[in-house]
C-alpha positions in Angstrom: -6.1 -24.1 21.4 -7.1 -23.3 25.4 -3.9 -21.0 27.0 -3.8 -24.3 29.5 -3.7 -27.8 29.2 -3.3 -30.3 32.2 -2.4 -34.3 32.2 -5.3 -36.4 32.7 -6.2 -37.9 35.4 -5.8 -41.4 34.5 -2.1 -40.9 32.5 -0.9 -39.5 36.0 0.9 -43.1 36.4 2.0 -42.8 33.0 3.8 -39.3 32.9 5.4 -40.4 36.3 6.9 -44.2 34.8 8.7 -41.6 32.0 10.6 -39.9 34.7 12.1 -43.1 35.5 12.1 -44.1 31.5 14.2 -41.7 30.8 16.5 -41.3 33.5 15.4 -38.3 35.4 15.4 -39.0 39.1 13.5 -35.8 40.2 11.6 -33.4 38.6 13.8 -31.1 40.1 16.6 -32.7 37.8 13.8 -31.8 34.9 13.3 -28.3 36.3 17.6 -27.6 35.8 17.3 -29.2 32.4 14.2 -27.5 31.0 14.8 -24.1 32.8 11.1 -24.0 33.4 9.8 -23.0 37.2 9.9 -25.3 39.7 6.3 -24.6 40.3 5.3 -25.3 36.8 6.9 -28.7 36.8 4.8 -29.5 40.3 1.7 -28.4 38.6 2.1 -30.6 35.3 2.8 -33.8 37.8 0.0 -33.0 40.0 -2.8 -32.3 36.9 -2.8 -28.3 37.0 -3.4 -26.9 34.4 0.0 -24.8 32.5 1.1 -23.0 29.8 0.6 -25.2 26.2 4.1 -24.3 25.1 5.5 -25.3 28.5 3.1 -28.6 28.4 4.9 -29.7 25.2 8.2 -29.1 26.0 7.9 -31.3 28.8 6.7 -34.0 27.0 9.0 -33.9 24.1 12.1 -34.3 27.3 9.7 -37.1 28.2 9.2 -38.9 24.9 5.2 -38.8 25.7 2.7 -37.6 23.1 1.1 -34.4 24.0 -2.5 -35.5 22.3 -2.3 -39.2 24.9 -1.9 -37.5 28.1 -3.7 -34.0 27.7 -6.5 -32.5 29.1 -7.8 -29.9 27.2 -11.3 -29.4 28.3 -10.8 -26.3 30.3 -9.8 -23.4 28.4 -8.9 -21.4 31.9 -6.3 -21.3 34.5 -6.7 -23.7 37.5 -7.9 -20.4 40.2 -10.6 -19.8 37.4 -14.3 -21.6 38.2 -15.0 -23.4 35.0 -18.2 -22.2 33.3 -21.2 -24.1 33.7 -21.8 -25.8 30.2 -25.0 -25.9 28.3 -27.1 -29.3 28.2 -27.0 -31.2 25.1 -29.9 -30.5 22.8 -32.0 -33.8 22.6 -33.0 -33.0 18.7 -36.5 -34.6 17.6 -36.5 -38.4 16.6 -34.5 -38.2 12.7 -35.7 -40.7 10.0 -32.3 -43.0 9.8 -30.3 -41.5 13.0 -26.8 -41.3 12.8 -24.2 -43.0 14.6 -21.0 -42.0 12.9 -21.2 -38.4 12.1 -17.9 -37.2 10.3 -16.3 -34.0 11.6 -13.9 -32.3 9.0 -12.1 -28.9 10.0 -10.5 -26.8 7.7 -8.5 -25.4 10.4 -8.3 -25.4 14.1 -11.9 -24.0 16.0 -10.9 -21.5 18.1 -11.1 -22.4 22.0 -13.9 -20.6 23.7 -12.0 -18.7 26.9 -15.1 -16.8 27.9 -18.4 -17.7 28.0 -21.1 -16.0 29.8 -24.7 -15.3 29.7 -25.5 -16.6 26.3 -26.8 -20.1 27.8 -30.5 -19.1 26.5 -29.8 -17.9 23.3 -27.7 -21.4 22.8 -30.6 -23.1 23.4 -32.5 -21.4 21.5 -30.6 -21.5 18.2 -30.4 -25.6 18.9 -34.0 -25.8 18.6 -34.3 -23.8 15.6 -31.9 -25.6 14.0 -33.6 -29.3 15.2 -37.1 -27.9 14.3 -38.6 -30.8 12.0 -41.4 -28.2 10.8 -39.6 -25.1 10.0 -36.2 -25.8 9.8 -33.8 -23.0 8.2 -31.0 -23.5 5.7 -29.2 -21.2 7.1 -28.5 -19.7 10.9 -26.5 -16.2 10.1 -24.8 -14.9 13.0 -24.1 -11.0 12.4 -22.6 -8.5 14.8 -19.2 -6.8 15.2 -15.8 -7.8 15.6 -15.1 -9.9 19.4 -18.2 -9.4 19.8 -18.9 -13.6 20.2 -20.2 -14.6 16.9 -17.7 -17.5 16.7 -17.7 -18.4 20.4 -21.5 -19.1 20.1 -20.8 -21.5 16.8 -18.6 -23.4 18.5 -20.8 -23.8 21.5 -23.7 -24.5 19.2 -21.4 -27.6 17.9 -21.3 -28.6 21.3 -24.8 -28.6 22.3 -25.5 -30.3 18.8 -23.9 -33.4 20.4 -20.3 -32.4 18.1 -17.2 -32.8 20.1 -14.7 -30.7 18.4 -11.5 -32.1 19.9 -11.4 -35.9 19.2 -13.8 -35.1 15.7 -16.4 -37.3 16.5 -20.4 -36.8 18.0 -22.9 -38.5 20.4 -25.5 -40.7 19.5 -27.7 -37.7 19.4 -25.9 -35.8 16.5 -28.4 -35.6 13.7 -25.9 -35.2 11.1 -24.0 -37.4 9.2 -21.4 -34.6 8.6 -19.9 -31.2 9.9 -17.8 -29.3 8.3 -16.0 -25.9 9.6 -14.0 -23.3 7.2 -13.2 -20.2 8.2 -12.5 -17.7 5.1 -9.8 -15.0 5.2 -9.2 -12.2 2.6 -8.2 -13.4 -0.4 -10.5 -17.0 0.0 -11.4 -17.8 -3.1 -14.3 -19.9 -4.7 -12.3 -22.6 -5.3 -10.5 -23.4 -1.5 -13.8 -23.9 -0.3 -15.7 -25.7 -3.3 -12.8 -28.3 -2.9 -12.9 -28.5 0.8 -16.7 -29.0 0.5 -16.7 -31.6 -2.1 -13.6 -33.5 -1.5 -12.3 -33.6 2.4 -16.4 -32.8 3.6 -18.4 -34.6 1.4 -15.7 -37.0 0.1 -16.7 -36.9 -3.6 -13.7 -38.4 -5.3 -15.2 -38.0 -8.9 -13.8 -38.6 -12.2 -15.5 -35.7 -13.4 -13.5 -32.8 -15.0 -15.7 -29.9 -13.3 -14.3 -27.0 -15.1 -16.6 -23.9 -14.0 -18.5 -22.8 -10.4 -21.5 -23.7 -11.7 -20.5 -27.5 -12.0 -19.1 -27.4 -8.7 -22.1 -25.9 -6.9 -24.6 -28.5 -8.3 -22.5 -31.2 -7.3 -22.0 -29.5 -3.9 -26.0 -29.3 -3.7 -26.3 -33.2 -4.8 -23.8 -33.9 -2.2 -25.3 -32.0 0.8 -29.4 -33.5 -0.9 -27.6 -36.9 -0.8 -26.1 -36.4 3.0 -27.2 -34.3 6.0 -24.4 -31.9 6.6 -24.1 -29.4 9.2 -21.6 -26.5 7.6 -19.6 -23.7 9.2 -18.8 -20.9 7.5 -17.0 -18.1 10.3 -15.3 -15.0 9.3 -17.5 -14.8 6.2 -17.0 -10.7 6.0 -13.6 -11.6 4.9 -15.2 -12.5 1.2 -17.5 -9.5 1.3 -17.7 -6.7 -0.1 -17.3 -3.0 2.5 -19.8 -1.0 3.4 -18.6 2.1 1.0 -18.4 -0.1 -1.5 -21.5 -0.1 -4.4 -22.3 -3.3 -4.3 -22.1 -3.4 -0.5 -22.9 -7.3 1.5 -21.9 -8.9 -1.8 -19.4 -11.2 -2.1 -16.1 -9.8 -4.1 -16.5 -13.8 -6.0 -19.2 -13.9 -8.0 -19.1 -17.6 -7.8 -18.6 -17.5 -4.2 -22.0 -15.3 -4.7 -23.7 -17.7 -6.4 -22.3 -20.7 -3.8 -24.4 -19.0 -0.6 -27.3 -18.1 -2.9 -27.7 -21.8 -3.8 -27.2 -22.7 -0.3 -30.8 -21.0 0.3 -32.3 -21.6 -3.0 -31.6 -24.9 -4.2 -33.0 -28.4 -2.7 -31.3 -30.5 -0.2 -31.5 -31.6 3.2 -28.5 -29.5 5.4 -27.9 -26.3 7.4 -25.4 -24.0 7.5 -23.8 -22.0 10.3 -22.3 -18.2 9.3 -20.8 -15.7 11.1 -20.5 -12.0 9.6 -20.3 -9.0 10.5 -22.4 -7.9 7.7 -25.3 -9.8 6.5 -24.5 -11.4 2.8 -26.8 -9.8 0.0 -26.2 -13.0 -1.9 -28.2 -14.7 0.8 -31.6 -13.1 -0.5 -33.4 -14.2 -3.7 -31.4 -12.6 -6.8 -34.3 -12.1 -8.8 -35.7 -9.5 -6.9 -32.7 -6.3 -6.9 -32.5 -5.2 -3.2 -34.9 -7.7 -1.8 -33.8 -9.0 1.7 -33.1 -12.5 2.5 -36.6 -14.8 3.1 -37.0 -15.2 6.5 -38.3 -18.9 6.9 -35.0 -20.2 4.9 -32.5 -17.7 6.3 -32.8 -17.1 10.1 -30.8 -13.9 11.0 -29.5 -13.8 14.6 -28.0 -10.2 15.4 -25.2 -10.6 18.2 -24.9 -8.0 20.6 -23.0 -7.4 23.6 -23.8 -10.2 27.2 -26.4 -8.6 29.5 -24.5 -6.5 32.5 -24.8 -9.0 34.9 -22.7 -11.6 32.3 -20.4 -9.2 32.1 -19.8 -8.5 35.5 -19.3 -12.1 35.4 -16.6 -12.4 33.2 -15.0 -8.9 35.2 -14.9 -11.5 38.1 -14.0 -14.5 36.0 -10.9 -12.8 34.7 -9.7 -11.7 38.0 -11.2 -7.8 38.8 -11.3 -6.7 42.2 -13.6 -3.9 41.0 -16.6 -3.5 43.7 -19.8 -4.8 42.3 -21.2 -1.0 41.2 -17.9 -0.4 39.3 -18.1 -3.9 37.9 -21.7 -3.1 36.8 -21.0 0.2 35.3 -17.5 -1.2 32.9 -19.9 -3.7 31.7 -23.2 -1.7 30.9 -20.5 1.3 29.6 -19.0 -0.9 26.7 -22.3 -2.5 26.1 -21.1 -6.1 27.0 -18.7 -6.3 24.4 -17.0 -9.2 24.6 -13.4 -8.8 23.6 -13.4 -5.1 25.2 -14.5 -6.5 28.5 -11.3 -8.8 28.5 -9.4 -6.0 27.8 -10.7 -4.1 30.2 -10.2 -6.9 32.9 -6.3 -7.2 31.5 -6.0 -3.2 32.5 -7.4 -2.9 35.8 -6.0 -6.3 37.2 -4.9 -6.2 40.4 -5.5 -2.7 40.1 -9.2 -1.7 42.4 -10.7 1.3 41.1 -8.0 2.1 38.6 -11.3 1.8 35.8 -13.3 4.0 37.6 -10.8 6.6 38.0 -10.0 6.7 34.3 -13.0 6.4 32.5 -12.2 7.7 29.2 -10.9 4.1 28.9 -13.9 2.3 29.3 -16.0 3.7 26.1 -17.4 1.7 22.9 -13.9 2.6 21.0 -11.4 0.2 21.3 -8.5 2.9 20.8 -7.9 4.2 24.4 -8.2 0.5 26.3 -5.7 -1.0 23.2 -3.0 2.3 24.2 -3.4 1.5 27.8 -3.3 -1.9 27.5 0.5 -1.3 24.7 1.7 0.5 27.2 1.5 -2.2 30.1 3.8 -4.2 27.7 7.5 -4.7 27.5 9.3 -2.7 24.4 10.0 -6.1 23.3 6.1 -7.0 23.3 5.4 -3.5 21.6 7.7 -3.9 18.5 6.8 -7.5 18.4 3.4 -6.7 17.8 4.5 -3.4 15.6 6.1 -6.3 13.3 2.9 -8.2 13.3 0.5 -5.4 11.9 0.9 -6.5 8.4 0.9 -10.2 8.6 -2.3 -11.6 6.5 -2.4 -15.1 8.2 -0.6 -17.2 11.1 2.9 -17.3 11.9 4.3 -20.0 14.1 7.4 -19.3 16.5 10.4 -19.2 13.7 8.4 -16.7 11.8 7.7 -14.4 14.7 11.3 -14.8 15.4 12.8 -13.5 12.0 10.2 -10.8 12.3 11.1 -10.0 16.0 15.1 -9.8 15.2 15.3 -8.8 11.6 17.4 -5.9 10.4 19.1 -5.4 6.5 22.0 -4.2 8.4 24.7 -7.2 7.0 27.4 -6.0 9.6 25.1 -6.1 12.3 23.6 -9.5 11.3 23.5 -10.8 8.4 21.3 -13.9 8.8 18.1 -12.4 7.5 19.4 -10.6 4.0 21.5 -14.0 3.2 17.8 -16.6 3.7 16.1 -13.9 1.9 18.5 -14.1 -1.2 19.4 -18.1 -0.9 15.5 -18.7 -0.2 16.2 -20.8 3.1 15.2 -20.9 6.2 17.2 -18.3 8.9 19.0 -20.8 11.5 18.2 -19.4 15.4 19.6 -20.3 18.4 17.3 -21.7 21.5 17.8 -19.3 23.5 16.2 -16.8 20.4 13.4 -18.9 20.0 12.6 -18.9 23.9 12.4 -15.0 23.9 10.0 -15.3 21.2 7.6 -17.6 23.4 8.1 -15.5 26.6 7.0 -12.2 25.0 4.2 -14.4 23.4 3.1 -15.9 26.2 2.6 -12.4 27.8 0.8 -10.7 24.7 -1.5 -14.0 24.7 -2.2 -13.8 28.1 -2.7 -10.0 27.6 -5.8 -11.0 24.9 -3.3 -9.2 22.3 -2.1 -12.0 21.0 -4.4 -15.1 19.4 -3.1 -18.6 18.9 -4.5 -21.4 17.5 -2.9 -25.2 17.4 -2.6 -26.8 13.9 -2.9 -30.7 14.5 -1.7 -31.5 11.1 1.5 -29.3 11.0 1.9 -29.8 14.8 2.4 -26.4 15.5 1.0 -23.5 17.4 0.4 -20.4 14.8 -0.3 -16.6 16.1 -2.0 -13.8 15.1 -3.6 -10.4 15.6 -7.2 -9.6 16.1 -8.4 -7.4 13.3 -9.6 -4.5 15.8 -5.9 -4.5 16.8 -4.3 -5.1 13.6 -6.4 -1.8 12.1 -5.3 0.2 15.3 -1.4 -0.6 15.3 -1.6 -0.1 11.3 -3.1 3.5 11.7 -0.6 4.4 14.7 2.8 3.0 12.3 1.5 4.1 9.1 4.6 5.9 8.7 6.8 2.7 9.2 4.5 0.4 7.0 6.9 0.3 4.2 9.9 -1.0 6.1 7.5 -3.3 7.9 6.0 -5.2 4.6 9.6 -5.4 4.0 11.0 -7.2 6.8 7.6 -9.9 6.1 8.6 -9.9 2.4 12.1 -11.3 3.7 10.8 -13.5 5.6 8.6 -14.9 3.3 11.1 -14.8 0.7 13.4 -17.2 2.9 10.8 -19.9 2.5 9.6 -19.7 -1.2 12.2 -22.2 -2.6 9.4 -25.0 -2.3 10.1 -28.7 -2.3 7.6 -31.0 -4.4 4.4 -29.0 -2.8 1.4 -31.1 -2.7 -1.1 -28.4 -1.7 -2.1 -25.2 -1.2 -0.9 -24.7 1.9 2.7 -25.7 0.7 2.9 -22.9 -1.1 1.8 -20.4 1.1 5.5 -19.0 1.6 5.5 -18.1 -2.4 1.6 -16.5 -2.2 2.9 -14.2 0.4 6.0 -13.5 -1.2 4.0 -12.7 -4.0 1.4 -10.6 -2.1 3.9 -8.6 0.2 6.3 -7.7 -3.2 3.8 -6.4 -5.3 2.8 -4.0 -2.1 6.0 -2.8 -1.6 6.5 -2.1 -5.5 8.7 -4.9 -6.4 6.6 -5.6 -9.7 9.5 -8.2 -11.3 9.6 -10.4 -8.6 5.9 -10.2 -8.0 5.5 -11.1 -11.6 8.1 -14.0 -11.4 6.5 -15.9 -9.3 3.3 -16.0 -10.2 4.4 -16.8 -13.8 7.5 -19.1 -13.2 6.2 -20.9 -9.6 2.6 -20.5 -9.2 1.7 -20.7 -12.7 2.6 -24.5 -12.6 1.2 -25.5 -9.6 -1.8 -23.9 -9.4 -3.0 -24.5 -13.0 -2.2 -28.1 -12.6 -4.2 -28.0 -9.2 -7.2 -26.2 -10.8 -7.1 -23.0 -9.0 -8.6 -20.8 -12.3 -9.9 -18.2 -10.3 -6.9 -17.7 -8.0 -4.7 -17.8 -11.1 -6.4 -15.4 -13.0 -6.7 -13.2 -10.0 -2.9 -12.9 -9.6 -2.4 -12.4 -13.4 -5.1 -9.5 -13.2 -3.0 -8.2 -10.7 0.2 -8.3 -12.1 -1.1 -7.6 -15.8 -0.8 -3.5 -15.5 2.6 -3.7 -13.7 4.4 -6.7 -16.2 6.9 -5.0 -18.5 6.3 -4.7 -22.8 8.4 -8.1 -23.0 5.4 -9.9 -20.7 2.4 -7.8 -20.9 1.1 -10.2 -24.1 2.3 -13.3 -22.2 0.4 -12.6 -19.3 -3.0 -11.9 -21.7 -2.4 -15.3 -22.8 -2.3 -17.1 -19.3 -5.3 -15.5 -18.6 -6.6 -16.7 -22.0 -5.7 -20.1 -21.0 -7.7 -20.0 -17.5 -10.7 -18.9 -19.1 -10.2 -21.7 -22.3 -9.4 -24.4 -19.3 -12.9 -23.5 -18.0 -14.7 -23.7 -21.1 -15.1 -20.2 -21.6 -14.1 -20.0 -25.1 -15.0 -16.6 -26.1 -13.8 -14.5 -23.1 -10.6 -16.8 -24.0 -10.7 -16.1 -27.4 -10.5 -12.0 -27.0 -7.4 -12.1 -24.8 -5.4 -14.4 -27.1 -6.3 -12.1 -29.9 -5.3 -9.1 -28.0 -1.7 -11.1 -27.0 -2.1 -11.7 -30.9 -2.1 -8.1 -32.1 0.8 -7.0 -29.4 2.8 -9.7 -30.7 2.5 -8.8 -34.8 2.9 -5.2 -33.8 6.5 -6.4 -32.0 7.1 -8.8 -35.1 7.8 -11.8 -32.3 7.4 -14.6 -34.8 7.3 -16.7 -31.8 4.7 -14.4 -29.5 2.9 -14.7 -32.7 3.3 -18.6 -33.1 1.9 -19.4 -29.5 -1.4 -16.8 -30.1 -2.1 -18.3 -33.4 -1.7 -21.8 -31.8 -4.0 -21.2 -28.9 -6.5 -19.4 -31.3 -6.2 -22.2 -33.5 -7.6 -24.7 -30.3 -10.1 -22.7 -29.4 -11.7 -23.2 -32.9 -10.8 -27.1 -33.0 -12.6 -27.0 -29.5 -15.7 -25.3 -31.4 -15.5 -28.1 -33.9 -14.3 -25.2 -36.6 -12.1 -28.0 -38.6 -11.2 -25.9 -41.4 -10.4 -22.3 -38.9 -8.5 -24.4 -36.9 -6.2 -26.1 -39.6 -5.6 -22.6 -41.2 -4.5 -21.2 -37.6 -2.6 -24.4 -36.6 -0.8 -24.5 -40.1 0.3 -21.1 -39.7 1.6 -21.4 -35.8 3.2 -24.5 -37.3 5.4 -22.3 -40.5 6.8 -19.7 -37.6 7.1 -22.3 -35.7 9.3 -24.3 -37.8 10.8 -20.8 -38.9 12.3 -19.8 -35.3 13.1 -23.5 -34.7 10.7 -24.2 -31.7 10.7 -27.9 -31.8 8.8 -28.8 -29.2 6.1 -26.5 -30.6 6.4 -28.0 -34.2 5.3 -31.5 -32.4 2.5 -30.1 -30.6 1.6 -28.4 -34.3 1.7 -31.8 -35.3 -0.2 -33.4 -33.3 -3.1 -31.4 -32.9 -3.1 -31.0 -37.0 -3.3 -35.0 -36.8 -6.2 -34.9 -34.5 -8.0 -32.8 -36.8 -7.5 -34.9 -39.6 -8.7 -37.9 -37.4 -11.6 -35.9 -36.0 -12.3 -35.4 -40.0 -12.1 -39.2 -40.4 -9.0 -38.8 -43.0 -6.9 -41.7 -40.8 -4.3 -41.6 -43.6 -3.8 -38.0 -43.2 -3.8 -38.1 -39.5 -1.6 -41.3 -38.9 1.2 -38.7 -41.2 0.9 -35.8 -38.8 0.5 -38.1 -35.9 4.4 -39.9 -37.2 5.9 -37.1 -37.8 5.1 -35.4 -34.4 6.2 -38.9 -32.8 9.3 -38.7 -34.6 10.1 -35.2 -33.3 9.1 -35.9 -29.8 11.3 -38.2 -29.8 14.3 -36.7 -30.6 13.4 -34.3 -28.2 13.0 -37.1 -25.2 9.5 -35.9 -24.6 8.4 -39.3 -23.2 4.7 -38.2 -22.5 4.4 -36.9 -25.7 6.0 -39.9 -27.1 3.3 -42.4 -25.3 0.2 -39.6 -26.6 1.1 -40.2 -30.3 1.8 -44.3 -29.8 -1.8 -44.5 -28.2 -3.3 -42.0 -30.9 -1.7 -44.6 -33.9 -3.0 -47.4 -32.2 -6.1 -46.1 -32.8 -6.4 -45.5 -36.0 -4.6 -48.9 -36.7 -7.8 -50.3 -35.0 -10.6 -47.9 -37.0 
């Protein structure tokens, strides 16, 4: 989202007839009610260009629709020359061309604030990508953190003919779809095989594709079927570190095997990645330590703007430098994007004030990010103190908890009581304003990223990682009363309502994540096993399931150590991998006998027992079902007995002995329902029906 946003020209009319609308004589009257400058209600009336926050607070006292009226083409304030933008590439004549290209984001793309001397390279990457004879599958952009890598994606969308706000392309787009997802830690194979196939590609398929491998062929067939243009930025977040052995891999193996197939396998689209490592999966797995073949896989290192762009942005952002000091900042941090804005945010208004400290202007980011903490307000400080352990974006009521939160009850008590009822904390206005002024300035100070989220209507902030590894190294001390305070926060939002996706449950994942770090093992084992367990299993996410039961699995107590082999049985049977499956439920087995839980026992002889009906082992899996069924029936687990039932009549009708079956089959009918198990009840009627028809 750009730091400004102005009204539109032709809504100018508009925004003025609401005035009246709504019974506001003056804007003046509007400035009094709002408490927002005078000066930034003249600006909004006259199309100049304000703070977003400020934008949409006027419009919600208007009743207009921020999205109707806005400008957002320009990312900078009003005094700041806009930056000449790149021509659209005119790609070679496409067989079928494309009229209605389909634009899907996963999130937000990040607005471009600077942009400077990278107009060649631009076009440069455009042709590559449009060239009908060589074209690459995939366009790798690799270099460091703020270094650009994004910025020149999104421009690259641009000059492809994409326009990223209203989702939609010129006649001149040569795809029929682009899709953007940008990975953070913890992105699993699964968020972005479903984002590909269902909200990019739009498969809507009957089929029940259990493992990665299904998904990545159908992924290929969909992008061989349809010309796709897809994004993937922040890709080091899946990777594995530098000091790590298997260095440039990706922690997934599936996800692994998902960029390897991207190069490898036939079909007809591109991809777009930016990294600050190169991917090893990208070369040909065949050949150990072979690099990545260079007419599929075109590798664009991104280094720092020439010194004359970065003088550029120096002056763009405001410095009164003289031109040789201006020259020397920029060749000093090499161009470096991000350090040259906050470099500019340090000598503002200040002449000379870089050249006589020049132990600030050096490749390390640590001196400028001190300087630049200690040109903030306390409040700004511990604000961003708070921040250092967030893992994603927290909109203003989050940033609020975090900014006033104490676990001293006499001193308030707000925060201890949402944390232990699981509700929201209630905040007055005037709280929440704080939070936006103190925002506003850390944004404006480049500390501070925000990003607008059109679905949830709401601005979300966050840290850039160089920052978020510097303030973490200067509070390591205070990091355990810092998870804490995020822990409480999330824990006020974890009693979840009907959640439909994964985002829904985001409060419980981090709730999860941030107990576990601070050594709460029970709670972080409770939720996964009592909330997430349910959700996630019904939605399919195997490998994020199994990934928080690994987790969990050393730090569970004796009671739900076995338990906890078993779910992870249960992912692996759910995919069809029957033997890994197999060995944990025997394991839970052996626990459980050596405990003498007749019902521990019960369930692993019952899960064992469907692996081996899933093999087609009739008799194995009567003898294992038939015993689950005795304990069963010994400890009184009802429900259990009808399941027993049921799949001991299946059998028997897998078998072709109908009379046999249609017995079980009644019986477990009967049971259910007694037990008002309604959907168990409507399984067996169906199942009889059946045989009555053999």
């Amino acid at each position: 989202m750009p730091r400004g946003i102005k009204v539109r020209q032709d809504k100018i009319a508009t925004v003025k007839q609401a005035l009246k609308r709504n019974g506001i004589a003056r804007q003046q009257d509007l400035v009094e009610q709002l408490k927002i400058g005078k000066n930034t209600i003249s600006k909004f009336f006259t199309c100049q260009q304000i703070d977003y926050l400020n934008f949409a607070e006027i419009c919600r006292a208007l009743n207009l629709e921020v999205n109707e009226i806005a400008d957002f083409t320009d990312g900078e304030t009003t005094e700041t020359p806009e930056a000449p933008q790149p021509e659209i590439i005119t790609p070679p004549k496409q067989p079928q061309p494309n009229q209605q290209t389909k634009v899907v984001l996963q999130q937000a793309i990040p607005a471009v604030p600077v942009w400077k001397g990278r107009d060649e390279l631009l076009t440069e990457l455009g042709q590559r990508l449009l060239n009908l004879e060589n074209v690459p599958k995939v366009l790798a952009l690799i270099g460091q953190g703020g270094i650009g890598k994004t910025s020149l994606a999104v421009k690259l969308l641009s000059a492809l003919g994409i326009n990223i706000t209203h989702q939609n392309s010129d006649e001149n787009c040569p795809y029929q779809c682009v899709m953007y997802f940008k990975t953070q830690e913890g992105t699993s194979f699964d968020d972005i095989a479903k984002f590909i196939l269902f909200e990019g590609l739009g498969i809507q398929t009957d089929e029940n594709l259990k493992t990665a491998d299904e998904k990545i062929a159908k992924i290929i067939q969909g992008l061989l079927q349809t010309r796709c243009l897809l994004v993937l930025d922040n890709l080091e977040s899946i990777l594995q570190p530098a000091n790590h052995p298997q260095a440039g891999k990706a922690i997934s193996q599936d996800w692994g095997k998902l960029l390897n197939a991207l190069v490898y396998q036939q079909h007809q689209s591109q991809t777009i990645l930016t990294s600050r490592e190169v991917p090893a999966d990208l070369a040909d797995t065949r050949y150990p330590g072979a690099e990545p073949d260079s007419e599929l896989v075109n590798i664009i290192t991104i280094t720092g703007v020439a010194t004359a762009a970065g003088v550029e942005i120096l002056q763009q952002r405001k410095l009164q430098d003289s031109p040789e000091d201006l020259r020397w900042i920029s060749e000093r941090v090499d161009g470096h994007v991000f350090l040259l804005t906050q470099l500019a945010a340090i000598g503002k208004d200040k002449p000379g004030y870089l050249g006589k400290h020049p132990e600030l202007v050096t490749k390390k980011a640590e001196p400028i990010l001190k300087e630049q903490l200690a040109r903030q307000t306390a409040a700004a400080q511990d604000l961003l103190r708070r921040m250092c352990v967030l893992r994603v974006g927290i909109d203003i009521r989050g940033l609020t908890f975090l900014r006033l939160y104490t676990n001293n009850l006499e001193k308030d008590a707000r925060f201890e009581m949402a944390a232990m009822l699981e509700e929201p904390a209630e905040f007055t206005k005037a709280e929440l304003r704080a939070t936006e002024v103190i925002l506003g300035q850390l944004v404006d100070s480049s500390l501070v990223q925000n990003r607008y989220d059109e679905q949830q209507c709401e601005v979300f902030y966050e840290l850039h990682r160089v920052i978020i590894e510097f303030l973490q190294a200067e509070y390591k001390d205070e990091l355990p009363n810092l998870l804490e305070s995020v822990y409480k926060f999330y824990a006020s939002g974890k009693n979840i309502d009907n959640p439909r996706t994964l985002e829904d449950l985001l409060p419980v994942l981090e709730a999860q994540y941030f107990a576990f770090q601070l050594g709460n093992y029970s709670e972080a084992s409770r939720l996964v096993m009592w909330t997430l367990e349910e959700y996630l299993r019904r939605w399919g996410y195997w490998n994020l399931l199994k990934d928080l039961y690994e987790q969990i699995l050393p730090k569970v107590d004796e009671y739900n150590y076995p338990v906890c082999l078993s779910q992870i049985g249960r992912v692996y049977r759910d995919v069809g991998k029957w033997n890994i499956a197999e060995k944990y439920f025997q394991d839970a087995l052996f626990i459980e006998q050596n405990k003498k839980n007749k019902s521990g026992i019960a369930n692993s002889l019952g899960e064992l027992g469907s692996i081996e009906r899933n093999r087609g082992n009739w008799d194995a899996a009567e003898r294992l079902l038939r015993q689950c069924l005795e304990l069963m029936t010994e400890v009184g687990a009802r429900s259990g007995m009808a399941i027993s039932w049921g799949v001991l009549g299946d059998i028997e009708r897998k078998r072709g002995n109908w009379d046999a079956a249609e017995r079980l089959y009644r019986q477990s009918l009967e049971l259910r329902t007694e037990l008002g198990d309604r959907s168990g009840m409507a399984t067996s009627w169906g199942v009889l029906g059946d045989i009555e028809r053999k």
